[in-house]
N, C-alpha and C positions, 0 to 999 in steps of 0.2 A: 264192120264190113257191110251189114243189112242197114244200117245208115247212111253209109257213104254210097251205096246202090241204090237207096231212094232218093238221095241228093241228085243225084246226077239223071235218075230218072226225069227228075221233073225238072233239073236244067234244060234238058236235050229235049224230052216233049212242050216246056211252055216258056222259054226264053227265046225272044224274037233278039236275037244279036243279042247287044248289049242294055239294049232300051228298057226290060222290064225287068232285069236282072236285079232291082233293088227289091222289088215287092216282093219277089220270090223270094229273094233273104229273110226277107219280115216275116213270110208266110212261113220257113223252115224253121229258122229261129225260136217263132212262138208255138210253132208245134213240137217240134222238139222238147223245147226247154217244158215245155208245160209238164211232158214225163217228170224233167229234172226235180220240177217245182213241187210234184205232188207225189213221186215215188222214191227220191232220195231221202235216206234215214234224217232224223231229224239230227242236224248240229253236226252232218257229218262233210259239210264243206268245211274247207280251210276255214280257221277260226272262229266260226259260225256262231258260237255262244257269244265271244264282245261284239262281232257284229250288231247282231239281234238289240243287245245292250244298249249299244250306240242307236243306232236305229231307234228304239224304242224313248231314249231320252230326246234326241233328235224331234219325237213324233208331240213333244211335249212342249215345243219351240225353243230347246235350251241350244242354243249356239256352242254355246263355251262349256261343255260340262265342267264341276269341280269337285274334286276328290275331296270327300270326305273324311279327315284323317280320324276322327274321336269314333267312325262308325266303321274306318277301315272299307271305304267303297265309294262308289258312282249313285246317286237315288236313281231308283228304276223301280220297276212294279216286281211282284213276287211272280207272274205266270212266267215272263222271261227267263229268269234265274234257275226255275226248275224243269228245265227242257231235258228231256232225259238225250243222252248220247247214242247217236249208231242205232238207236232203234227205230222203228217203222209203226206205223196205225195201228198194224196185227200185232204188236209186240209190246205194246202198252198200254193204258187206258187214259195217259195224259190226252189226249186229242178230246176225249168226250166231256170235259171238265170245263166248267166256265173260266174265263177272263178272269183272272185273281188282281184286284188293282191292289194292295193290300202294299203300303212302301216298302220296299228292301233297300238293300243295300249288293253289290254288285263288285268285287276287286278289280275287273279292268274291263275301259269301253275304248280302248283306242284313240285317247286323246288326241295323240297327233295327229289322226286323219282329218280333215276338211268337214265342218257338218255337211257340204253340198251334196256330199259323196252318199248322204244319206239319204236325202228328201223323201226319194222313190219311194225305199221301203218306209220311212216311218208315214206315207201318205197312207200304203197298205196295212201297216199299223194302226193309225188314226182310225180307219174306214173298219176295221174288224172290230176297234176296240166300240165305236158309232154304234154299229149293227149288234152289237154285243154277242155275239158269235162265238162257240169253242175256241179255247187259248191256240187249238195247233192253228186255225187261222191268220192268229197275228203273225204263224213263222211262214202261212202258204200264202198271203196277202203280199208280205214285206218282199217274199220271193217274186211272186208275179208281177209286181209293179216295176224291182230290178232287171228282169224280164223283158216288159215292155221297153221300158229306157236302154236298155242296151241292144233289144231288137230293133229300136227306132234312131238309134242314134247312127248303127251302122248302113239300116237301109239311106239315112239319109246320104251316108258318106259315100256310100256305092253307087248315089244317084248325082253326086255331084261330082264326083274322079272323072276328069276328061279322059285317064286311062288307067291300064289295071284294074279294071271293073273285078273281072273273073278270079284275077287270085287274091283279089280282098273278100271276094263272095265266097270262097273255098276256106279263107281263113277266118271269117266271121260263124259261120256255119260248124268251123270243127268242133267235134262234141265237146274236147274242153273247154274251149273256149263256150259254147252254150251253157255248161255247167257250171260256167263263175258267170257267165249272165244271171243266168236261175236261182242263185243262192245270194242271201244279205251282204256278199262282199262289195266294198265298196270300190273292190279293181274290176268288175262290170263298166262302171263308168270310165274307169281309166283306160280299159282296154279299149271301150267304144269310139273313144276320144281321139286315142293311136292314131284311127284310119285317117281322119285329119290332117296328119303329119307327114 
């Protein structure tokens, strides 16, 4: 409710009609979502461990992952695989631990999805793993990056809709919808895509 009353706040004080009604999305979206990004438990989006997976093999330029049958897995790094479930920063010490590149092995990364679907986060993947930053980074990196691409994709859409601006900016904006932006799902990109259509 304290959401949807800030939304509308700042509809009604900084939206000139319809004209800047995109950048207000972006501006919502990425403030919002940033909560999503860095106070949602870790792994506790929809499938958020093969995401991550995928994502992280993705971040390694493999297009086509191939399942390894003799090792029973996807190759992936070891900090992915041991993300602990549902718990938060205060509730575990995996955050303060370096980047484990250490190979593993992984039982599922979402084969059938698209690697495109990935880019975002494994770019935020790449850039954490660069900077060589604590392993929860590669999961608030891969977030933020899906993030931005799904905040940028709707403001785009909302700037180009000769109409329906407002209830695609209501529908962009709703906190689920922000929450599959903020997390490694690769239905951020699909849902951002929707407004297209």
């Amino acid at each position: 409710m304290v959401f949807l009353a800030i939304i509308g706040f700042i509809v009604i004080n900084y939206a000139d009609k319809d004209k800047d009604l995109y950048k207000i999305a972006f501006i919502v979206i990425v403030l919002f979502g940033l909560l999503f990004v860095f106070l949602s438990p870790f792994n506790a989006a929809t499938d958020e461990p093969e995401h991550l997976v995928r994502a992280e093999i993705t971040s390694q330029n493999i297009v086509f992952p191939k399942y390894d049958e003799e090792n029973g897995g996807f190759l992936t790094i070891e900090s992915v695989t041991t993300v602990p479930r549902n718990l938060n920063v205060f509730e575990t010490d995996w955050d303060t631990q370096k980047i484990n590149l250490t190979p593993t092995y992984y039982d599922s990364a979402f084969l059938q999805n698209p690697f495109y679907g990935y880019i975002a986060p494994a770019i935020g993947l790449t850039l954490a793993k660069l900077l060589d930053l604590n392993q929860v980074w590669l999961l608030w990196m891969g977030r933020f990056f899906n993030l931005l691409l799904y905040g940028s994709i709707c403001a785009i859409a909302i700037k180009k809709s000769p109409v329906m601006k407002m209830p695609m900016f209501v529908v962009a904006c709703l906190p689920l919808a922000v929450e599959l932006g903020a997390s490694l799902n690769m239905d951020a990109l699909t849902l951002s895509l929707s407004f297209f259509v």
